[in-house]
N, C-alpha and C positions, 0 to 999 in steps of 0.2 A: 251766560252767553260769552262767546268769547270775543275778546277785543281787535279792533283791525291788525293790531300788531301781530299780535299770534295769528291770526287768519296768513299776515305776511309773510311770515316766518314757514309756516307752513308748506304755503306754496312755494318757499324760496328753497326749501329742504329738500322737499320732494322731485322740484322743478331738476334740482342738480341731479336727482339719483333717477329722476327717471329718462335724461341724456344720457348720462352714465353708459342705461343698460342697452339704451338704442346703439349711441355706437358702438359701444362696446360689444356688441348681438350682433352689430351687421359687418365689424370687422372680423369677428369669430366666423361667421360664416363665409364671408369672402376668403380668409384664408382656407377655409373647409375646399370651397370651389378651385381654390388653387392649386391643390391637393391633385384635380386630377386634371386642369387646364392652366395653361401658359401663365406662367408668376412666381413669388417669393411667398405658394401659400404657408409656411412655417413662421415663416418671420410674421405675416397679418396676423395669423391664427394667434399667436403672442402677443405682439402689441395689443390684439384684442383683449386678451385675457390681463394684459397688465391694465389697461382702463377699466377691466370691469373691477382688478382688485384694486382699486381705491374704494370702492364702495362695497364690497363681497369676500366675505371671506372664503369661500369654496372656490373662488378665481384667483385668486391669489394662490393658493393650494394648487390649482391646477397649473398656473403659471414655474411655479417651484418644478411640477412634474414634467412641463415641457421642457423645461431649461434641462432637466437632466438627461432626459431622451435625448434632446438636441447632440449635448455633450459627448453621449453612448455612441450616437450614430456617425459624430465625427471622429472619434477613437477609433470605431471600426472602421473608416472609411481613410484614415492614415496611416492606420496598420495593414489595411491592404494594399494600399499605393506602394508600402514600403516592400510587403511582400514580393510584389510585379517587380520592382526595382533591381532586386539582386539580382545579379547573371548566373545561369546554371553553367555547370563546369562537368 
């Protein structure tokens, strides 16, 4: 039988991971929702994923592949500012 300690510990383990996954589930989605209504949905969709990987290793992984998209898509998006920029002659 196991002792109230453990029975505590238990709940106190799980208790954290399964907040975790709620906010971390409902900011991944809010940012999903941003995606196509009025907001910062890249930025939620990340903080999302950076809460779920403290507890997740496939969010964490996932978090890594956002931050590189992120990066791609501002690369292409200063390279063509820069392009507009030049004057034709």
């Amino acid at each position: 039988m196991a002792s109230p300690a453990d029975v505590a510990r238990l709940i106190g383990r799980n208790s954290k991971r399964v907040a975790v996954s709620v906010v971390g589930g409902v900011l991944v989605l809010a940012g999903i929702g941003m995606l196509v209504l009025p907001g910062p949905g890249i930025l939620v969709a990340a903080l999302g994923f950076a809460v779920l990987g403290t507890e997740y290793t496939w969010a964490a992984t996932a978090l890594e592949h956002t931050k590189r998209m992120a990066e791609k898509a501002g690369n292409a998006a200063r390279s063509a500012g820069r392009r507009m920029r030049k004057p034709s002659h």
